[in-house]
C-alpha positions, 0 to 999 in steps of 0.5 A: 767653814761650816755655816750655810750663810744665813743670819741665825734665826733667819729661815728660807722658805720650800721655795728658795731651798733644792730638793734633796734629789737636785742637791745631790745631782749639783753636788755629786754626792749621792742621796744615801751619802747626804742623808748617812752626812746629814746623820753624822752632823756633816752636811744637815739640810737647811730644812727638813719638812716636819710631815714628810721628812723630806731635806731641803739645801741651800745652795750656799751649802754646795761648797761644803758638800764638795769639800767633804766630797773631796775629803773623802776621796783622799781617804779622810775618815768622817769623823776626822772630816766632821772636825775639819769643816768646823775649822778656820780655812788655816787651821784646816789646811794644816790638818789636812797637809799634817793627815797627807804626811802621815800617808805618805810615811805609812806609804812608804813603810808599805812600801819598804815591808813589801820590798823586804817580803819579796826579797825574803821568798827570793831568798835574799837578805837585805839589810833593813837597820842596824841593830845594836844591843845595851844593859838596862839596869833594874829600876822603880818605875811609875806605869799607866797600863791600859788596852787600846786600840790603833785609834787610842794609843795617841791620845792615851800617850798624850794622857801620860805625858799630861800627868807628867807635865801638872806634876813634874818628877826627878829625873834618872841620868842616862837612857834608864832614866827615859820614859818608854812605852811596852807594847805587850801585844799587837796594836792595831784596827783589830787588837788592842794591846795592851800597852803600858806607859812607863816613868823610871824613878829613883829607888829611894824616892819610888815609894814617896813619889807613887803616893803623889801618883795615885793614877799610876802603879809603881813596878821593879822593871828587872835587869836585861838587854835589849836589841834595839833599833835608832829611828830618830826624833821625832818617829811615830811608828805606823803598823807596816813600819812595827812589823818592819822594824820587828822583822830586822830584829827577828833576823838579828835575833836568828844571826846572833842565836839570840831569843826576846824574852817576855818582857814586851817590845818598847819604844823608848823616848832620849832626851837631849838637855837643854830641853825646850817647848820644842825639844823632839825626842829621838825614839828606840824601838828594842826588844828586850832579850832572855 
């Protein structure tokens, strides 16, 4: 998707090539936008003239500049554009239809955050989940503890589940013996975190299992009970729907006189054996209480 069609090593000459001025003009995209795309490896000229610096395009390069023109105006960022373009058609267009999903789904929980705000200065009361409660019992747990931001919080999960998955542990029956994610503070453009991934492991095998793990730090997790929230398999928690979820949990909380201890909010992963390639783990966000 990337190419300007011409063989390698081939160059055309001044002549065959538009100014930088008439490439902008045929593809709509201004001079500013071209020369910030030609930076970022986006949409480089077909030729740059070595005393003036002036840009030359091709006009095969027409098409691609209207793709990432379009890219843009449905709100993809350049670098997630720059890794598009580089792919097969296919490929692209599921990244594509996959980013307008994950819109639509932090749309939509705007969208009910919104509708809850105004119905809470109305002084009404509206029922966003049901909140239940369980004890979680003290354990050994294997941790990866890192400050990230909204950016890098996927990819530090997936990072986690690498190591999981090169070196396999004994499992714990039950939801005590599922992996969870603390958030101990907010996780957003603008805080960092921290957040802390978490493996229970079985008390009489921790010590033995930690040297296996030297990436990992191995903690006591405390007794507690948790308030918690069903979101289903498979949920990523966008912002709106963190503070949305956490404001049903706030109110359950006032209702019940029930206060969150210090112990950090977390998501928590079921999984339902057989587990398969394509096993989805249903998510529990809940908020441990004094």
């Amino acid at each position: 998707m990337n190419g300007t069609g011409r063989p390698p090593g081939t160059r055309k000459s001044t002549v065959d090539l538009m100014s930088i001025g008439k490439f902008a003009r045929q593809s709509r995209l201004s001079q500013k936008a071209l020369r910030i795309y030609d930076e970022l490896g986006l949409l480089p000229p077909a030729r740059v003239d070595p005393d003036s610096g002036y840009r030359f395009y091709e006009t095969d390069q027409l098409e691609q500049a209207r793709l990432v023109a379009t890219l843009r105006q449905i709100g993809l960022p350049l670098a997630e554009i720059k890794v598009i373009i580089g792919l097969e058609p296919q490929v692209a267009a599921r990244q594509i239809a996959g980013y307008w999903s994950d819109l639509e789904r932090d749309h939509a929980a705007r969208r009910d955050l919104a509708g809850y705000l105004v119905d809470l200065l109305k002084g009404k009361r509206s029922v966003m989940y049901e909140v239940a409660t369980r004890r979680i019992p003290a354990r050994s747990v294997l941790c990866l503890k890192r400050n990230v931001d909204q950016q890098g919080a996927w990819a530090f999960g997936k990072e986690f589940v690498g190591i999981l998955k090169d070196r396999p542990l004994p499992r714990i029956e039950g939801v005590a013996g599922e992996a969870f994610c603390i958030y101990h503070g907010e996780v957003s453009e603008d805080s960092d975190g921290p957040v802390e991934w978490c493996r229970p492991v079985p008390d009489d095998q921790a010590k033995e299992l930690a040297a296996k793990f030297p990436e990992l730090s191995l903690r006591t997790e405390p007794w507690h009970e948790e308030a918690l929230v069903h979101l289903g398999p498979g949920t990523q928690i966008s912002p709106p729907q963190w503070q949305f979820v956490s404001e049903a949990l706030h109110s359950w909380g006032v209702e019940q006189d029930r206060q969150p201890s210090e112990l950090g909010v977390r998501v928590t992963f079921l999984t339902t054996p057989p587990l398969t390639p394509d096993s989805v783990p249903d998510c529990n966000f809940a908020v441990p209480l004094r």
